[in-house]
N, C-alpha and C positions, 0 to 999 in steps of 0.2 A: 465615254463613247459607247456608242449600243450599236450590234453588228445586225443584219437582218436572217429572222431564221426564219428553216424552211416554209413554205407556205403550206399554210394549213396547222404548224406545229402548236402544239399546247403550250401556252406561259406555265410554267412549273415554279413552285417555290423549294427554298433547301429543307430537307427537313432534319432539325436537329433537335432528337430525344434526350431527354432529360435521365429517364431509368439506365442507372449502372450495371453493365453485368460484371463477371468475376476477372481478372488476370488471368491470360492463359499465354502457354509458352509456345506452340508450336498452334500454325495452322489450322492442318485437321480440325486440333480440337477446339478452337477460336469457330469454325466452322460449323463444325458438330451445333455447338451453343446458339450459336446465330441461325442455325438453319429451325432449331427446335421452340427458342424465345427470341422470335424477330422483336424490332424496336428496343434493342437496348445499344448504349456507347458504353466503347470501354469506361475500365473505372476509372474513375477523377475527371472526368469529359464535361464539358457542356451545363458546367456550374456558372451559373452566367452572373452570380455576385463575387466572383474573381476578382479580386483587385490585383492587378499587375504591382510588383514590387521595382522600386529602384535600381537597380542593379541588371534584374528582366522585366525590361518596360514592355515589350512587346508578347500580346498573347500567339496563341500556334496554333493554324490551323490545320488539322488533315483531311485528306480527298482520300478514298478508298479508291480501287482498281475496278476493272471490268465486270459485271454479274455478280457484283459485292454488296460489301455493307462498311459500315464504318468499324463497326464491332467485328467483324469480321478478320480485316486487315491491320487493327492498329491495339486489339487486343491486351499485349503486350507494349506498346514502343507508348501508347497515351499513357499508362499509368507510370513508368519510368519518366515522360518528361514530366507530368503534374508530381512528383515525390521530387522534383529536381527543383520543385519553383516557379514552372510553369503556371499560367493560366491557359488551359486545354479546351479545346473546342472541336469538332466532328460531329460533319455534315453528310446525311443520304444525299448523294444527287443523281439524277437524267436518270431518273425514272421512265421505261418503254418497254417494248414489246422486245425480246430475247433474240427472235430468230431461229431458221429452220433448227432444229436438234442445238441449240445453244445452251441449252439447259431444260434439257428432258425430266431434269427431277422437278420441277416446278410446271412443266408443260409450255404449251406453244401460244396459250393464251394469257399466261399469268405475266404479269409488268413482273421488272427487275432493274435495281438500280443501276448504273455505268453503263446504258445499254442505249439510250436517243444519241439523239444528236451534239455533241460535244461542244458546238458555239451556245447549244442550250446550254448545256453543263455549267460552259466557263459564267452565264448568268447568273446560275445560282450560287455559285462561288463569290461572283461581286453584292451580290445581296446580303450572302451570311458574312462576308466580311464588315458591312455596314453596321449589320444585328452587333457583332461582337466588338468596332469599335465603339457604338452609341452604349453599350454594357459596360465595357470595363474602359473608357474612357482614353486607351489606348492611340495612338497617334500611330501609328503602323500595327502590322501583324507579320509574323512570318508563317510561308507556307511549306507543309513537307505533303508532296502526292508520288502514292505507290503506283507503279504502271500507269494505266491510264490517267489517275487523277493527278501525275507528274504533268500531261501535254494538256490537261484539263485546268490545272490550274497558272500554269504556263501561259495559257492564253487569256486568261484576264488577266497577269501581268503586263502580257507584251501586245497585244490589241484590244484592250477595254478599261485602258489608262490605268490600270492597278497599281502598278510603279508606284505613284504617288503613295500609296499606302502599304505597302513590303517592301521590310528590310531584307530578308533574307527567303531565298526559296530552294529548297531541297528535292530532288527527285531521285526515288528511292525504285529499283528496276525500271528508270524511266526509258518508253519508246520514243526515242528524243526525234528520231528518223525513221521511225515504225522501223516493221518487222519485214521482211522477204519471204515469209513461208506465209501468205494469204491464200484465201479459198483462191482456185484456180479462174472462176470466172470472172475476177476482179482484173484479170491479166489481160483480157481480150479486150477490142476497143471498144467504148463504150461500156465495158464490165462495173465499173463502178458508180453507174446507176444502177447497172441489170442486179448487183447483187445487195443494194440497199432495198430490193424487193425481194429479198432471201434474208438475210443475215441483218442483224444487228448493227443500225448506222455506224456505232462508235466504233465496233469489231473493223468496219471497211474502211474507217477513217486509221485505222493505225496501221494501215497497209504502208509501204514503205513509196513515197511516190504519189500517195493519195492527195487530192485536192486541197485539202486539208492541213497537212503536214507542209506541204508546199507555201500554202499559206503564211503559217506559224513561224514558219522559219524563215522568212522573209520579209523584209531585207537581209534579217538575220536573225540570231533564234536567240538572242539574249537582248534588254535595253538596258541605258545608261541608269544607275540608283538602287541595284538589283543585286545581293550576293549570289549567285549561283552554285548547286553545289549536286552533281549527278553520283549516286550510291550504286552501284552495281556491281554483278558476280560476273566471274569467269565460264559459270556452269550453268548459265538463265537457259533454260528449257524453252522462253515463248520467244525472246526479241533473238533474231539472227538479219545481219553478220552482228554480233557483240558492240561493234564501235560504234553503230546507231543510237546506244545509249548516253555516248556522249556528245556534249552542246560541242559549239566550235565559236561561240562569242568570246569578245575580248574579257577576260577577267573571269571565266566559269573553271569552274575546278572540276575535275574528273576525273573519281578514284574509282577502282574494285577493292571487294574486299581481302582478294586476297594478296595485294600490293603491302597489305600488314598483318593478314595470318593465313598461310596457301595451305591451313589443312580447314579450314572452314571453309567446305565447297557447297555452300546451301543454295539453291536454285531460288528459281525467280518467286516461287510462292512462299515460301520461308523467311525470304530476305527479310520482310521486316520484323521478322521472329530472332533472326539472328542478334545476342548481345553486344556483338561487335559492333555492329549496323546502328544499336542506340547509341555506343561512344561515338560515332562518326557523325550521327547528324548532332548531337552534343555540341560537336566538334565546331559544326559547320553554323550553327546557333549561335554559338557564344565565342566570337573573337578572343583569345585567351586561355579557353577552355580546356587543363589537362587530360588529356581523356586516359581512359585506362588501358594497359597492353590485355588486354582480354583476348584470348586465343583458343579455342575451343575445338577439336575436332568434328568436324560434323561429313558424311561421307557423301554423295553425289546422290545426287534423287528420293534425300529426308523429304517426306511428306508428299510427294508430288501423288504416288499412288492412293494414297489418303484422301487426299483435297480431291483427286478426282472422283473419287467413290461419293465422298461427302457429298459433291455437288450435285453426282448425278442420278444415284437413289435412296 
């Protein structure tokens, strides 16, 4: 099923790079890398003569977050699942224009990825899942998306027939029910047109309440064929109130992390740097899966100052 996007909008294709960068453990420096050699996926990414094994028959896809990249965001979690036996795949998508001050270090004219229209998005997600079943032969894929690419890929499961093709979907600081702390003119009537001539379609789309989320979530925000599985912290700096993060369909599972280590309080940009966060989608992958008691202190607001610097000079 093909949804109708806005008029006027560009058909975008996914784009997924072949050149590996290096493993990195924290954000920042996943960022640092990406902002200095764009075009690369994490290592073990996007080998497209992957042959799926026995035992994990389905390849993985990841969606990056907001003003991201692939490389960026899964730095660390792509080359843990491809050392697991994965077949890895990461995809740039929704390529647009940033928005007022949304990323001053690349300016107000440069495109950046997770930044159009998010029914585009969830298109190019149904395409590269196409690419990567006709590749490695696969009969489903499962999907794990950070932030945005959690409600991005979310919605080619649940309105663009995706079902049929994922096993399992992961959403890792996902804004299941956006956020409550949007730009303020989004709030008045009519604000959420007036501020898609400001800001960043997708930034307005994960408004809490937005036309959009209202959408996604209804009838209801999970369908029948579908493992769901929401990864979230206690300490997410973007998504507020916290319980937005979780689905409320029949059969979605929804943990924090620190429901199994309350000294690892890594906020929402970290999260998918956190070790714990790989045995959990692990976890959530593979029916059976022991995962390890990994428990790592990590203190409130790792990286955030970082990632902010990083992004914006």
């Amino acid at each position: 099923m093909l949804v109708a996007l806005p008029v006027g909008a560009e058909v975008r294709h996914p784009v997924m790079p072949e050149a590996q960068g290096p493993r990195q453990t924290s954000a920042p420096d996943a960022k640092q890398f990406d902002k200095k050699n764009p075009g690369y996926v994490p290592a073990g990414s996007n080998e497209f003569d992957c042959s799926p094994t026995e035992t994990l028959p389905y390849p993985v896809l990841l969606a990056h977050g907001t003003d991201a990249s692939a490389y960026a965001d899964y730095a660390r979690l792509g080359p843990v699942l491809r050392d697991h036996g994965y077949c890895v795949f990461a995809l740039n998508y929704g390529l647009g224009k940033p928005g007022v001050n949304f990323s001053p270090a690349t300016g107000l004219d440069a495109d950046t990825y997770g930044t159009t229209d998010m029914r585009q998005s969830a298109q190019e997600v149904a395409e590269a899942v196409t690419r990567i079943r006709t590749a490695t032969g696969a009969e489903k894929v499962h999907l794990i998306g950070f932030s945005q690419g959690a409600n991005v890929t979310r919605y080619y499961v649940n309105k663009l027939d995706g079902a049929a093709h994922v096993d399992a979907w992961v959403g890792i600081a996902s804004p299941s029910y956006g956020t409550d702390a949007p730009p303020a003119v989004a709030m008045v009537p009519g604000g959420e047109t007036l501020a898609d001539d400001y800001f960043a379609p997708a930034l307005v789309q994960q408004i809490a309440g937005s036309e959009f989320l209202n959408d996604l979530n209804s009838p209801a925000d999970t369908v029948e064929g579908v493992r769901y599985t929401t990864i979230g912290t206690r300490h997410d700096e973007v998504i507020q109130p916290l319980r937005n993060t979780h689905l409320k369909g029949a059969g979605a599972r929804n943990v924090f992390i620190q429901d199994s280590c309350e000294i690892d309080m890594s906020g929402h940009f970290q999260l998918p740097y956190s070790p714990l966060v790989s045995e959990l989608v692990l976890e959530a992958l593979e029916p059976g899966y022991q995962r390890s008691d990994v428990c790592t202190f990590v203190p409130p607001g790792v990286g955030l100052l970082e990632t902010i610097i990083v992004n914006n000079f």
